[in-house]
C-alpha positions as CSV (number, residue, x, y, z in Angstrom):
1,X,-170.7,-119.4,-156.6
2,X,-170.6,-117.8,-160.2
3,X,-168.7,-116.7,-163.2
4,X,-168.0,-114.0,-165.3
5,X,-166.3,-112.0,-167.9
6,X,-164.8,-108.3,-168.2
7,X,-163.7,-107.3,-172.0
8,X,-162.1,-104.2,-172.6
9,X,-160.5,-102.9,-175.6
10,X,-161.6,-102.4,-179.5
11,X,-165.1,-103.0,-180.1
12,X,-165.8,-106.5,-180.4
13,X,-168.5,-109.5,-181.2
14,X,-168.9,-110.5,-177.5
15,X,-169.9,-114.2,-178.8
16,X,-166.5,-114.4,-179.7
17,X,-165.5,-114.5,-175.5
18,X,-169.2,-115.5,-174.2
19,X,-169.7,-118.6,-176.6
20,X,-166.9,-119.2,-178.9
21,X,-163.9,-119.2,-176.8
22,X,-162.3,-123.0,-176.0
23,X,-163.3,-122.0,-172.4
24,X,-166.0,-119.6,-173.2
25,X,-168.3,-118.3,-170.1
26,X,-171.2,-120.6,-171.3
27,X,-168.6,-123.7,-171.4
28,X,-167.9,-122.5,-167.9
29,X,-171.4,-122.6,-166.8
30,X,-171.8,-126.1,-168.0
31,X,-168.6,-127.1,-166.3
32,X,-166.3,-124.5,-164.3
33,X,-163.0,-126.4,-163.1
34,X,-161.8,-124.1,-160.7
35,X,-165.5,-122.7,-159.4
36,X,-166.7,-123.6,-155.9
37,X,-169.5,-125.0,-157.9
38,X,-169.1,-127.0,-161.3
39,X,-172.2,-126.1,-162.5
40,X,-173.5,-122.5,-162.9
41,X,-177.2,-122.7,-164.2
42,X,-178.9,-120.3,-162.3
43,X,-179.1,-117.6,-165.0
44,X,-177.1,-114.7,-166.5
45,X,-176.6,-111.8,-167.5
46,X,-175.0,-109.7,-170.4
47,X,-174.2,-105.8,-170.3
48,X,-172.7,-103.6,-172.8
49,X,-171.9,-100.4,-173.5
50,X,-172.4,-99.6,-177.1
51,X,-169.7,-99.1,-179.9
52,X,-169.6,-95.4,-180.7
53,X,-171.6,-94.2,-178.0
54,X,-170.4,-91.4,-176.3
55,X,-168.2,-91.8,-173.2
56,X,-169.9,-92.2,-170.0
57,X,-173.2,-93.5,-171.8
58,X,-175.6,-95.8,-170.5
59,X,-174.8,-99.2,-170.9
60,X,-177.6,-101.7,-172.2
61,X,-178.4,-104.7,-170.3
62,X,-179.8,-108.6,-170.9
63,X,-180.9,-110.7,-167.7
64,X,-182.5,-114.1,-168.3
65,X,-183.3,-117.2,-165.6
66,X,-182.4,-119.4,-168.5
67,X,-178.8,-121.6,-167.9
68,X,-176.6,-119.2,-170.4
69,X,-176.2,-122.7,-172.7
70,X,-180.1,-123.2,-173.4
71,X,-180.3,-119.4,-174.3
72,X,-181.0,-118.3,-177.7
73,X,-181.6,-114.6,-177.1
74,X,-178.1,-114.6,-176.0
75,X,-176.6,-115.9,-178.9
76,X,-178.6,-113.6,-181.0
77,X,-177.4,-110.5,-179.1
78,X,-173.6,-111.4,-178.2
79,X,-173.3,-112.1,-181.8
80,X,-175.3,-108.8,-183.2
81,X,-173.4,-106.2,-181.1
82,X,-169.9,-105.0,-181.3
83,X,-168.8,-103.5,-177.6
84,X,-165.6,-102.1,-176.3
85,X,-166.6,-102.9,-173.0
86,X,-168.6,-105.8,-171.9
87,X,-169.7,-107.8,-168.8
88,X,-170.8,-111.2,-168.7
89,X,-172.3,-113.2,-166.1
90,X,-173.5,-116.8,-165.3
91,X,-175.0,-117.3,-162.0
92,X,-175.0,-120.7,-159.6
93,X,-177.4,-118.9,-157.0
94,X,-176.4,-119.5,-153.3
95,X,-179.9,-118.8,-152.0
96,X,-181.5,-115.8,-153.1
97,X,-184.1,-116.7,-156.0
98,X,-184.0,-117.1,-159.2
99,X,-185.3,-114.1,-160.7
100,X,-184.0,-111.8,-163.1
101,X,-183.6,-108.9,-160.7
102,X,-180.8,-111.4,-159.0
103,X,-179.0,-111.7,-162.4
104,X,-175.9,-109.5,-162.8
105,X,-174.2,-107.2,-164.0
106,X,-176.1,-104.7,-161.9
107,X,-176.3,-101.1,-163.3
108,X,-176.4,-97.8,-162.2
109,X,-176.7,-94.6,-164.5
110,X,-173.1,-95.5,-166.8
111,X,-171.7,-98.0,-164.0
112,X,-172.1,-101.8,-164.1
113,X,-170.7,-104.0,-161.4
114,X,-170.8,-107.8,-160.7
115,X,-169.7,-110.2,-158.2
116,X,-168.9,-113.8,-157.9
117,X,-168.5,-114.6,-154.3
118,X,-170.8,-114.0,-151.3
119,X,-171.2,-112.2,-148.1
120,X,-171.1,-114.5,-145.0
121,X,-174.3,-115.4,-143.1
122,X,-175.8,-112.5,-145.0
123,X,-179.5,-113.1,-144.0
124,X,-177.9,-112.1,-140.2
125,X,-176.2,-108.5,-141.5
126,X,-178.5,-107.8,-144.1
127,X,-180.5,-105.6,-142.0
128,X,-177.5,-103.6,-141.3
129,X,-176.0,-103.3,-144.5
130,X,-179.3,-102.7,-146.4
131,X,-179.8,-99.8,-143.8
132,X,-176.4,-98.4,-144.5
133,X,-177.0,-97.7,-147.9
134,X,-177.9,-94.0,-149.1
135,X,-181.5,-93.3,-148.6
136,X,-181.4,-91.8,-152.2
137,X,-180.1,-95.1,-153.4
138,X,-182.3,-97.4,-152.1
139,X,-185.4,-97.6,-154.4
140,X,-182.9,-98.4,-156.5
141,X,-182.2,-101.9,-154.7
142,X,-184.5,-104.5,-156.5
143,X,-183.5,-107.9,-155.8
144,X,-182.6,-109.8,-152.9
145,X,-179.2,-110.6,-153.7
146,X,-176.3,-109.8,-151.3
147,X,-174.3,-108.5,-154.0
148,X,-176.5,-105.5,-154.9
149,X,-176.3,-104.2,-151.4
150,X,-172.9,-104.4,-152.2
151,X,-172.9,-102.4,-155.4
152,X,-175.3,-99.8,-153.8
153,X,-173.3,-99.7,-150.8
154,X,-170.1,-98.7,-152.7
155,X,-172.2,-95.9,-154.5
156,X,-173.0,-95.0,-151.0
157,X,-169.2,-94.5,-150.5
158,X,-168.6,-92.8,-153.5
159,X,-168.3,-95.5,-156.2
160,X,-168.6,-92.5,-158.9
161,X,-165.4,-90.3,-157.5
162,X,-162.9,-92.9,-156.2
163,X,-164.1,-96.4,-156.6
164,X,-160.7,-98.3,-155.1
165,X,-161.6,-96.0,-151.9
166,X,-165.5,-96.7,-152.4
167,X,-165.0,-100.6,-152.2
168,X,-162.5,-100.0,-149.4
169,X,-164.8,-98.7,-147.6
170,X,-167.7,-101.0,-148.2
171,X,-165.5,-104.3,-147.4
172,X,-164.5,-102.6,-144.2
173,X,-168.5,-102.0,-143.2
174,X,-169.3,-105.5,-144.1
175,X,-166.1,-106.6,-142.0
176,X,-167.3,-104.8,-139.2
177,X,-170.9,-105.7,-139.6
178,X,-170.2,-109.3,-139.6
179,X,-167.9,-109.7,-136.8
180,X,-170.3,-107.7,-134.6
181,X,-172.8,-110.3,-135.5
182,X,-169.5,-113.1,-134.9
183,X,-169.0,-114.0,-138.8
184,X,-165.7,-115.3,-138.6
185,X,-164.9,-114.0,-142.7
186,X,-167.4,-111.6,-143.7
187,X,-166.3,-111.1,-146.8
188,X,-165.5,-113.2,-150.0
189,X,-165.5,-112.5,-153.8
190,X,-163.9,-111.2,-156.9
191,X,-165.6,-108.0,-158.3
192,X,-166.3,-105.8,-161.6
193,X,-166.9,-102.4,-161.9
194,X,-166.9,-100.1,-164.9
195,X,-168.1,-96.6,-165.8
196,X,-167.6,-97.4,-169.3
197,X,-164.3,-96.2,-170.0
198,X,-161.9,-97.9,-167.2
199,X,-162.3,-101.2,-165.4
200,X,-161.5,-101.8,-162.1
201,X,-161.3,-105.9,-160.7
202,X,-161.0,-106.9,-157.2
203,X,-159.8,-110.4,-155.7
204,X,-160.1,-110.2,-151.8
205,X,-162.0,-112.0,-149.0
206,X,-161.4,-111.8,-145.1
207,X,-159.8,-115.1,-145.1
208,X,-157.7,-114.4,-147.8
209,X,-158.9,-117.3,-149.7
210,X,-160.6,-115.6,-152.5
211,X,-162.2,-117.0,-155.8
212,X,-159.8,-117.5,-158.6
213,X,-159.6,-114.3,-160.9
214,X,-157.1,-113.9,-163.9
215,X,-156.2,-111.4,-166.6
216,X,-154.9,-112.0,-170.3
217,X,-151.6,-111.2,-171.4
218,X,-151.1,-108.3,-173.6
219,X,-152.0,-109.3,-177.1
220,X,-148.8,-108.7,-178.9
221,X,-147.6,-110.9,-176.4
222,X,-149.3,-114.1,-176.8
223,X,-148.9,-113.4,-181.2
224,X,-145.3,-113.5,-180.3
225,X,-146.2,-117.0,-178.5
226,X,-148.2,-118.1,-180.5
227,X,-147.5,-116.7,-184.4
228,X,-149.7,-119.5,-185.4
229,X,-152.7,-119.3,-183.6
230,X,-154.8,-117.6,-186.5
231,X,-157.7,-116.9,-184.3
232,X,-155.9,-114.4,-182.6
233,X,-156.4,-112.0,-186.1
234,X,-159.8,-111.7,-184.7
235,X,-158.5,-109.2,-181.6
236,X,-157.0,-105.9,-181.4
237,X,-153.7,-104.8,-180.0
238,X,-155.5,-103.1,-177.2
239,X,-158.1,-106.1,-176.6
240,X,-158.0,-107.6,-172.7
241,X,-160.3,-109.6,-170.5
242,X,-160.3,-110.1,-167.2
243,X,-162.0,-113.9,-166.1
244,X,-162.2,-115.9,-163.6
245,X,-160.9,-118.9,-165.0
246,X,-158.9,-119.0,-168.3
247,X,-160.5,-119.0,-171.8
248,X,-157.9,-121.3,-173.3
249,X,-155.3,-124.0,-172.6
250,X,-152.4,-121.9,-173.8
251,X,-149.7,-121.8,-171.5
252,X,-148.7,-118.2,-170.9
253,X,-151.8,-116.2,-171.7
254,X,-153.4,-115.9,-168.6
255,X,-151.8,-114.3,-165.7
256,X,-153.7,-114.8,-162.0
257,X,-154.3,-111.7,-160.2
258,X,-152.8,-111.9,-156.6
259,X,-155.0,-112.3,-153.7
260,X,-155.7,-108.9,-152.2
261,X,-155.5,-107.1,-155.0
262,X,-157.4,-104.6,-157.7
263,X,-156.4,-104.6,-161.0
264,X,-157.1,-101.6,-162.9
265,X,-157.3,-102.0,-166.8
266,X,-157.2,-98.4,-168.3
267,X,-155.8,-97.5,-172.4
268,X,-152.8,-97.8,-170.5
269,X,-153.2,-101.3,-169.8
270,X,-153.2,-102.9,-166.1
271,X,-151.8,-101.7,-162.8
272,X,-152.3,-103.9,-159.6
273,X,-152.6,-102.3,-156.2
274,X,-152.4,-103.7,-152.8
275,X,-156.5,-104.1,-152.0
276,X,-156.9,-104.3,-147.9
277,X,-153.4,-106.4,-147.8
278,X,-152.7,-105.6,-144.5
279,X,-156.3,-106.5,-143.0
């Protein structure tokens, strides 16, 4: 369906992972090898949260209906900023418009959250699951994508306290909701979600077939690998990225994240948890 990009660690260009990378994001939307879709034109998006701004600040955000490759704003911008946390987006749209209010990353107050994936036969338990969101959070809900119900549901659940219990509780609604409408797998996608300090990635769907998703290796790691490899003078020690398809052909660098699982990337670095295993 889509594509995206979670960077976390010492401010950084965001060009360098968006556009420069062997594998960058916009390579990807011009030709994804392990996406459901090969192409991902559909537009994009780009949030930030600003180096030096205070913790829990509001991150800035750039949606365009332009393919990510034809965009020159986006160069500009990736290139201009320096971010220790970052989402990138590229969209192949499943159905809903194309319209920048369909664009990811979504945001609310300091979180951002984005999806690749979709929500089975949604136009039959959209009704349901738009109704289910918080009446306080609703006029907040401006596109027409399934994924925003999603994000607004989780706030509904308490995205902002707990958000591995939040999205628990959101995938179980949608669950329910579909198979009471007879949606054999409800639920299918990899998600983002940050409040500017910690990240938090999900890989799960109901037929535990999910979309690929995978993590970097530490990067002391891969210079140990790789000792030649000069571009890798142009991270930090505590740089990471979460993707969901490798940036590079380097054998070792990229570790998949299991199916049914949430990897949480904190200053600590990541910790995997069982996500709905048993369902």
């Amino acid at each position: 369906m889509c594509r995206w990009l979670a960077y976390r660690g010492e401010p950084l260009q965001p060009s360098l992972l968006i556009l420069d990378a062997q594998h960058s994001l916009v390579a990807q939307s011009l030709n994804s090898p392990l996406g459901a879709e090969t192409v991902n034109g559909d537009g994009f998006g780009f949030g930030w949260y600003p180096a030096g701004a205070a913790e829990g600040g509001i991150p800035a955000v750039f949606h365009s209906i332009e393919p990510a490759w034809h965009d020159q704003n986006l160069r500009e911008i990736s290139a201009a900023v320096r971010s220790p946390l970052f989402f990138s987006h590229v969209r192949a749209a499943g159905g809903p418009p194309i319209q920048q209010t369909n664009c990811h990353p979504f945001r609310y107050e300091n979180w951002l959250f984005m999806h690749n994936g979709f929500l089975a036969d949604f136009l039959r338990v959209k009704r349901d699951l738009t109704f289910a969101i918080d009446p306080s959070l609703y006029p907040h809900v401006r596109g027409t994508t399934d994924s925003e119900v999603l994000f607004h549901l989780a706030l509904t659940f308490g995205l902002q306290d707990d958000p591995v219990l939040a999205m628990t509780r959101t995938v179980q609604l949608v669950e329910s909701v579909g198979r009471g409408h007879g949606v054999r797998f409800p639920m299918q996608g990899t998600i983002a979600v940050s409040d500017g300090s910690t990240l938090w990635t999900f890989r799960y769907s109901t037929q535990g077939r999910s979309r690929s998703l995978f993590h970097s290796v530490d990067i002391p790691t891969i210079r140990e690998m790789y000792p030649d490899a000069e571009r890798l003078a142009l991270f930090g020690d505590d740089a990471h990225v979460v993707v969901s398809e490798p940036l590079n052909d380097l054998p070792g660098t990229f570790v998949e994240v299991p199916e049914s699982t949430v990897a949480i990337l904190d200053p600590s670095g990541y910790h995997h948890q069982p996500f709905l295993a048993a369902a």
